[in-house]
C-alpha positions in Angstrom: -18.4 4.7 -13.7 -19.0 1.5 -15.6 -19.1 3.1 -18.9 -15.8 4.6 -18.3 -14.2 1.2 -17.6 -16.2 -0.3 -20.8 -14.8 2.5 -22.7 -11.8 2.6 -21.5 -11.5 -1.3 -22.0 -12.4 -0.9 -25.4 -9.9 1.6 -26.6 -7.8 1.3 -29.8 -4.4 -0.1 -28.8 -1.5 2.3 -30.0 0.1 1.4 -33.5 3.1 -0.5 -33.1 5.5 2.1 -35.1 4.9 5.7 -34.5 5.4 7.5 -37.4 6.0 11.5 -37.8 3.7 14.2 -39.1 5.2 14.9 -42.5 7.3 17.4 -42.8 9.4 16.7 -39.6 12.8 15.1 -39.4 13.6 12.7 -36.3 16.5 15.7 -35.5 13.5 18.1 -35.1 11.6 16.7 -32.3 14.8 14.6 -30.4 17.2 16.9 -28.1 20.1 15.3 -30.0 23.7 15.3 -28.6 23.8 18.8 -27.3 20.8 17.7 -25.3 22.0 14.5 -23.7 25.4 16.2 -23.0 23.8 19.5 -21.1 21.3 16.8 -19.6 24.7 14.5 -18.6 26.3 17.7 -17.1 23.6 18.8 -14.9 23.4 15.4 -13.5 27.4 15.4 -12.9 27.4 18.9 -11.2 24.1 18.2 -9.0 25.8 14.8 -8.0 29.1 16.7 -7.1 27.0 19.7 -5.2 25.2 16.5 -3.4 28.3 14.9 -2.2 29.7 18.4 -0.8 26.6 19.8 1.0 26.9 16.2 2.8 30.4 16.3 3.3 29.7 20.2 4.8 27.2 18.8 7.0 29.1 16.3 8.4 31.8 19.0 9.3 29.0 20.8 11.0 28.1 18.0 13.3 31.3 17.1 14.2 32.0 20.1 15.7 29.0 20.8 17.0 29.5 17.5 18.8 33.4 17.8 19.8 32.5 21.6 20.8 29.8 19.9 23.6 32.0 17.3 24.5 34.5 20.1 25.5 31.8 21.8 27.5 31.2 19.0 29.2 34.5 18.0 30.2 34.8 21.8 31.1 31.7 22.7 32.7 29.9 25.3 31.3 32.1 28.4 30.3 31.7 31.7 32.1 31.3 35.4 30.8 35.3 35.1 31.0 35.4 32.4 28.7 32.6 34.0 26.0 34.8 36.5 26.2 38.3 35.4 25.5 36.8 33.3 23.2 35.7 36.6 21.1 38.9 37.8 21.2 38.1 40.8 23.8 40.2 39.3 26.6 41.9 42.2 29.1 39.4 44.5 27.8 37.0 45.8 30.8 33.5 47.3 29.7 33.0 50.9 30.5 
């Protein structure tokens, strides 16, 4: 372990100006505009999706929460209520 912190303490500090390997262009190894604006896009469209799954949540809870409320005021509903509350009110199971 201490000769890994020695040599590690020792190491060569990285050049001050990184240069290419010849033959490459900055534009070769950069993602360029088309890059940063897919990149910029992404981020948008995640943000958006972010702020609507919340906003859908919050929908969600609300009624989940004004729907016990109700039940509450009501007492809990009956096979009637389940019922007309499925639409099958006046029908009579056979």
């Amino acid at each position: 372990m201490h000769h890994l912190l020695i040599a590690l303490a020792t190491a060569p500090a990285p050049s001050p100006t990184p240069s290419l390997r010849p033959g490459l262009s900055e534009d070769q190894v950069t993602p360029g505009l088309l890059g940063f604006l897919l990149t910029a896009f992404i981020v948008v469209l995640t943000a958006l999706l972010i702020v609507d799954m919340v906003r859908r949540v919050r929908r969600v809870r609300y009624r989940a929460q004004v729907e016990e409320e109700r039940q509450g005021r009501a007492g809990e509903p009956g096979p009637d209520a389940t019922t007309e509350a499925n639409g099958d009110a006046g029908r009579s199971e056979r």
